[in-house]
Structure formats: C-alpha cells, structure tokens
N, C-alpha and C positions, 0 to 999 in steps of 0.2 A: 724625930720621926713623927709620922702621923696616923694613928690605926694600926703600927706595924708596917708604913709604910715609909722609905727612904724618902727624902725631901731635897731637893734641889733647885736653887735658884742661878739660873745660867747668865745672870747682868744686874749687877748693881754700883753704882761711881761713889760708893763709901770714903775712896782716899781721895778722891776729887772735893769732896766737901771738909771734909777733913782738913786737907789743905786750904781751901778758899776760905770756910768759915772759924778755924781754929777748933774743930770740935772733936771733942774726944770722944773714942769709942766704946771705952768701958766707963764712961760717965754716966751713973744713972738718971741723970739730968739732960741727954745730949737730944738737942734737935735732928741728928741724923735718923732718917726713915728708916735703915737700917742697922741700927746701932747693937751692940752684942744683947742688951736685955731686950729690944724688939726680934732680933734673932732666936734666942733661946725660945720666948714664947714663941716663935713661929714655929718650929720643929726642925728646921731648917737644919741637913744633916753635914750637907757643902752647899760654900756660898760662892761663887767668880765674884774674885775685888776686881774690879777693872780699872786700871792705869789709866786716864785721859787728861789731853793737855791741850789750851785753846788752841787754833790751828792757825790764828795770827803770826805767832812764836814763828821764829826761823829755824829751820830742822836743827839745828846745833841745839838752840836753845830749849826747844824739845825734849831733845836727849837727856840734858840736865833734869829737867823737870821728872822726864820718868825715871830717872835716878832717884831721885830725891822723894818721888812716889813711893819704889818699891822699900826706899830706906825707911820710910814712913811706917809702911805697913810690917815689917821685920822690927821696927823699934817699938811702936804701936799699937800694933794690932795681935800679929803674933803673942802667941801667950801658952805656955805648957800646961794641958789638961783645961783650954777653953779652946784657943783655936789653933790648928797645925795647920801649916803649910804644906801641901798634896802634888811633888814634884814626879812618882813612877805610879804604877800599877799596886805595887807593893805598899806605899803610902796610903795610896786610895785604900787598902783593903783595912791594912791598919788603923785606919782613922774610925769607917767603920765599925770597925769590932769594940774599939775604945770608948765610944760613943761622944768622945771626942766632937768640935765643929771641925770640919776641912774645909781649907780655903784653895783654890785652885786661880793663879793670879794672871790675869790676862792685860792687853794692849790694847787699845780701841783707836785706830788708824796710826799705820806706819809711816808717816810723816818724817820724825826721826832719822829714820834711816839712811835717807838723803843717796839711796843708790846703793850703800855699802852693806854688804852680807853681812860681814863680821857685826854688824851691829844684833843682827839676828843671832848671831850664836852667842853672844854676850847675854843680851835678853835670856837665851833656854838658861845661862849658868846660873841666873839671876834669878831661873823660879820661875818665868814666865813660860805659862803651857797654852794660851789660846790670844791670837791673834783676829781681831778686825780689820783687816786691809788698808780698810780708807774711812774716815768719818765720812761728810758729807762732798766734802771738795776733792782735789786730785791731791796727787802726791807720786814720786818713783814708780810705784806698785800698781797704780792703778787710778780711774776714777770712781769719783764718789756718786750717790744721786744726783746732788747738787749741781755736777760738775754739764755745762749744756750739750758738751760733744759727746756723752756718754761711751767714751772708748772701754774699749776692754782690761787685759791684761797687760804690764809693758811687757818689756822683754826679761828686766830686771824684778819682773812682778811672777815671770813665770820661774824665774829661778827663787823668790820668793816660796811662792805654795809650794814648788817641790823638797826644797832643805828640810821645809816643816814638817813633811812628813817622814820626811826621813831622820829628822830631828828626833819625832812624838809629839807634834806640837799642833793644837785642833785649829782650823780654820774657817772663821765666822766671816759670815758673807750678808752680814748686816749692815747700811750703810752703803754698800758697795754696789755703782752702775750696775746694768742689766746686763751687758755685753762680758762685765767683768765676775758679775756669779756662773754664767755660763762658761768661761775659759774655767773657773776654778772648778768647776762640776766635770770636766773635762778631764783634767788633768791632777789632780790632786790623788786620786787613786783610793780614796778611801770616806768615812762617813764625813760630811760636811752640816756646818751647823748656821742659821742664822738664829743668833743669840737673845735679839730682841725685837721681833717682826709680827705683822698681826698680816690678815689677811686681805688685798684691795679687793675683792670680790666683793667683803664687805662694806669695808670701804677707804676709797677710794686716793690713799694719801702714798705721797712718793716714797715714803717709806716702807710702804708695804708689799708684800710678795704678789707677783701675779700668780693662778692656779697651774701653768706650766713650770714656772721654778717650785713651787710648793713641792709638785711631781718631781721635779729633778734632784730636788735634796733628800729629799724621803726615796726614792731609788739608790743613793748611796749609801743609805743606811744612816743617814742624817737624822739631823730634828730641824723645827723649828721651834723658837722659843717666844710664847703669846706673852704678847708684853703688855703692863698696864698703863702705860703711856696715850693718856688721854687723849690726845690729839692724833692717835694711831688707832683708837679705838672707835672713835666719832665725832662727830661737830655741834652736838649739843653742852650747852653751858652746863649742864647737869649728865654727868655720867658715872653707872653703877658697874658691879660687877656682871650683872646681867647682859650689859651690853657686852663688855670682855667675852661674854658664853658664845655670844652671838659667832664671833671670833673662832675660839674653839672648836663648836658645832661645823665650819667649815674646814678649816683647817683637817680635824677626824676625818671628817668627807676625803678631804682630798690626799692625804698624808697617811690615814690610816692610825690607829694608835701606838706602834713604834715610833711613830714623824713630827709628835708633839708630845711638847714640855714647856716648859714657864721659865722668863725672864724678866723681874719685874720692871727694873730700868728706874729701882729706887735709888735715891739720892742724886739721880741723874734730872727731874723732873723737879717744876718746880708747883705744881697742883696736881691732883691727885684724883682717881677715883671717888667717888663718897664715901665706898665702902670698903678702900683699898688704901688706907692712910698712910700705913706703913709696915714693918714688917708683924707686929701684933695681931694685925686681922688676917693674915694667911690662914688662920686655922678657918676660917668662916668661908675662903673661896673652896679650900679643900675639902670643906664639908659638902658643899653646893655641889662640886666635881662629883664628888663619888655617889651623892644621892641623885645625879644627873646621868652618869657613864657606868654608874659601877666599878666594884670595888679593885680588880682587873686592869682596867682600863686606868685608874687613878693611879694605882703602884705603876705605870710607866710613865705618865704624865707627871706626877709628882716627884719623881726623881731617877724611878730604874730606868729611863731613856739613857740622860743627862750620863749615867752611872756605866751602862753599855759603849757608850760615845769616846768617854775617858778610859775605860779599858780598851777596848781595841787600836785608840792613838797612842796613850803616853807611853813612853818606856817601861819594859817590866820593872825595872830595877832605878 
C-alpha cells in the first residue's frame, strides 16, 4: 500500500525476462525492473504478470511458450505468504486482507490461438484472467497497430471478446488497431481496459489512444493504464516523470478519475524514465500523484480503479 492506499500495476513482462535473461525473481541481486524486493518497496498490492512471446514463433509454437510462461510463474514466482495467484473475486479480496502480493496473470496478443477457442478456455483453467488481443501485427482475433490495413474485429475475434466475458476474463485493448478497440467497445458489454497506453494528444505515437477512444473506454467503465514507456511518453533523449504527468493531466481531462490507473510496462522496456528505474521509485511518482491530484484522486489512480475493474469481471468464486 501507499498512504492507505491500494496499489496496482496493470503491465509488467516479469516472465518474459525471466525467461530471455535466466533471471530470478526472488534474487536479491536480480536485474529485473520488477523483481519481488523492487515490488515490496513499491507498495504494489497486485501486480499483472503478463505472458508474452515474440510474434515470429508460429501459433503452435507460441502456445508452448506460454505454457511454459505460465509454468514458470506457478514454479517461480508463486510463493505462499509473498505472492498469490488472483483467479475469482474472492481471491481478489482475500489477498487483500492478507496483505499478501496478488498476481493476476494475463496474455499479451492472441497469436496462439490460431482460430481455436478451446485454447481460450484452457488459458481461464490456467489462471489466465486478462487478455491483449493483438501485439502489434495481426493474428485470428484481430489486427494490431502495426498491421497497415487496420481491420477490426475477425469473426473469430468476436467470438473471442464475447466468451471472455462470459468466461470473467478482462479485455485490454492495448496494442490493438483502431477499428478493432471500437468493435471491442461495442460488443464486450462491460469495463474495457487499455493496460499500457499514454495519450496521442500528447503525443503523438501509434501506440497511443486518441481522445475519442480515451472517451469510449472510460464510458464502459474502463481505465486506461499511463505507461512509463518512454517512447510513449515523448521524443526527447531525456525523459522524467514529469513528462508522464503531462500524460496523466490529459488523460483526468478526458477519462475523468475512474478512467485512469498505471501500467508500467516494466521489464518490457529496455530504457527507462530517469526517474522511473524500476519498481523501487514508485513511491516517488505516487508521492508526485497525490501532491498533484489529491489524495481521492490517487486512491483510484493508484489501484482502486484497477481493483473496481477485476471485481465487476472475474468470477465471484
């Protein structure tokens, strides 16, 4: 916690580096930006591990990988009385109260999948509770920014978003074409989250939301999640947290304080803010936040969004 305030970080590739770099998570020594002692000092109450696999891999081989991901983080990371895995509602609350970490384990583009549902119901047995549709290229589901035809939803993309939620399973629209956040704002029927997006208002990068989707996910009762992803943030060689505000301050404008929350998109990145290294210096954006927004304002942005989001999806039980 922070102040008395819930903490939540809605994107971090902890088992992505994990795997690439051999690096352990409870090593006091570990190069991971978010490693369990840069976690602890962050306050960080639930963390989203997110699955990710380069998108060269052919879906089969994909599959493997996020097999071998999630095995990773159940052998690994999992630990009774450090961090739980946060599969129902009831979990969620219990973790909570234990003061326990919760980890809530998500997919970062359905590549995978390769058209077959059952893969998605395998995924919920496996613990997986939030979905990214698409990295940057296409796939079954849909396209990605990347992708130059910018299509929307497939057909197999709409049966997709709808199982999820009939599943409990949240729907991140980060990554994902234009045509393709708008079918999902359409049809998904409930809060939709873009997990690690900054604002193009501000500026002006393909990964970022324009102020009409901002509006569309923040009408479902969505969020977005301001990410520290440098190159999402601005184009100078030199970037602080203050520019991330810059961020923020639009975002509130247009989303409102229910509509934003934080995703750092640590471990995913390979430079960093100056003053956003890893997860050790959260306590110093969170100070910033609330001597900026007030203290209100910061208990939603800091995690009671994130925490609203996953109770009204996952399953009670």
């Amino acid at each position: 916690m922070y102040n008395g305030h819930w903490v939540v970080d809605g994107h971090a590739d902890i088992l992505y580096r994990m795997e690439g770099e051999g690096l352990g998570f409870y090593d006091p020594d570990s190069k991971l930006q978010q490693s369990y002692l840069h976690m602890a000092a962050s306050g960080i109450d639930v963390q989203v591990f997110v699955t990710f696999v380069e998108p060269s891999l052919s879906p089969s081989e994909q599959l493997y990988k996020v097999l071998a991901s999630l095995d990773r983080f159940y052998r690994e990371v999992e630990k009774p009385g450090a961090v739980v895995p946060v599969f129902s509602v009831s979990d969620l609350k219990a973790v909570l109260q234990s003061g326990h970490r919760g980890a809530i384990l998500s997919l970062e583009g359905a590549d995978a999948f390769a058209g077959r549902i059952e893969v998605l119901h395998t995924l919920f047995r496996l613990g997986v509770r939030l979905i990214g549709l698409t990295w940057n290229g296409a796939n079954s589901v849909a396209d990605g920014v990347g992708e130059a035809r910018g299509a929307g939803l497939t057909h197999f993309g709409r049966e997709v978003v709808l199982t999820m939620r009939t599943l409990g399973m949240v729907v991140d629209v980060s990554h994902l074409a234009e045509r393709g956040v708008w079918d999902v704002l359409e049809i998904y029927g409930g809060p939709v989250v873009a997990s690690h997006s900054n604002a193009a208002a501000v500026h002006a990068h393909r990964r970022n939301l324009s102020d009409d989707q901002i509006r569309g996910i923040a009408a479902t009762g969505g969020l977005v999640g301001a990410t520290f992803v440098p190159s999402f943030v601005g184009d100078r060689a030199v970037l602080t947290s203050e520019d991330l505000l810059r961020h923020i301050d639009h975002l509130l404008t247009i989303a409102g304080p229910d509509g934003v929350a934080l995703g750092s998109d640590f471990d995913g990145i390979d430079t960093t803010l100056t003053d956003l290294r890893n997860g050790s210096d959260y306590p110093q954006l969170l100070e910033k936040l609330e001597r900026r927004y007030g203290s209100d304002v910061l208990a939603k942005m800091a995690g009671g969004n994130w925490l609203r989001v996953f109770s009204q999806i996952l399953p009670e039980q």
